[in-house]
N, C-alpha and C positions, 0 to 999 in steps of 0.2 A: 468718239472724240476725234478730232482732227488732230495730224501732224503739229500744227504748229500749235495747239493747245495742249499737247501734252509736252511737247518739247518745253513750253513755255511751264509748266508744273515742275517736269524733272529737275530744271535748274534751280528752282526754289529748295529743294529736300539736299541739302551736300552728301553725297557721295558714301562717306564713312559712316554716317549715320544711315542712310537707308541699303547699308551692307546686312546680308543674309548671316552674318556671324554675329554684327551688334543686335540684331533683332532676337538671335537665340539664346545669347548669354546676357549677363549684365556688362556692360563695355567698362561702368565705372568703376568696377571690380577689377578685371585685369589691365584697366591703364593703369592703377595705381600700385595694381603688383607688379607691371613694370616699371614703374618711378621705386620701389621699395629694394625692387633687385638692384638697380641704377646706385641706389646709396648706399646696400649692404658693401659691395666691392670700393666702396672710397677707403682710402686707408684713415686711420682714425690716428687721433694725438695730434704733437706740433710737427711740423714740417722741420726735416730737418735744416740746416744753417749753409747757405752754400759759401761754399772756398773760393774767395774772389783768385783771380787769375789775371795773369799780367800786369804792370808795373802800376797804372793807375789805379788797378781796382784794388791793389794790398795798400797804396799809398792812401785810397779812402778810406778803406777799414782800419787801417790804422790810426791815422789820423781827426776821420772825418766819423768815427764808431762811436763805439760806448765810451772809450775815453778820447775823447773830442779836447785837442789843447791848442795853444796859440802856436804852433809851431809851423803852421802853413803861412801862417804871415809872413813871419822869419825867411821864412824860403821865399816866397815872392819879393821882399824887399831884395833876398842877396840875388836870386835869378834877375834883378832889375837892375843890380847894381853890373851885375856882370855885362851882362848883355849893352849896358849904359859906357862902362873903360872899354869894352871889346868896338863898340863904336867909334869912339873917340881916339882910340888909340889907331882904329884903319884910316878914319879920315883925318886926322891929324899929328899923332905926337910919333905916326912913324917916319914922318918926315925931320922929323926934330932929332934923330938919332944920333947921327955923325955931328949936323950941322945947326949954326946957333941960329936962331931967328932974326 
């Protein structure tokens, strides 16, 4: 056989299969003892619960959790309203202090 006809064979066979260890044992056998060892070490049950951390993610669980209430609205109306006199108040009514319009 010529070079380039076998080179042209080889690449046809892949590699792991035409290995000297798949040939001697069963392959199907130990890949699947390694997928069995892979899942023995999973930890089993539920996962535990993580602990939200910093201000937004206790304000989620709180709020946004298992007891889910109207109370984010509430706060976005008064964060709206605030923020709504805190405006109104630099651009205009602190000019109105001392003096009348």
């Amino acid at each position: 056989m010529s070079y380039v006809t076998r080179r042209a064979l080889s690449t046809l066979i892949p590699p792991k299969i035409a290995s000297p260890k798949a040939i001697g044992a069963a392959p199907n056998a130990v890949r699947m003892q390694r997928v069995v060892n892979f899942y023995e070490k999973l930890p089993r049950g539920p996962a535990p619960e993580i602990q939200p951390k910093g201000f937004l993610a206790k304000y989620q669980a709180k709020h946004f959790g298992k007891n889910a209430s109207g109370k984010p609205i509430v706060h976005a109306i008064l964060i709206v309203f605030l923020i709504g006199y805190a405006n109104n108040y630099y651009f205009h009514l602190r000019h109105h202090k001392n003096n009348a319009h």
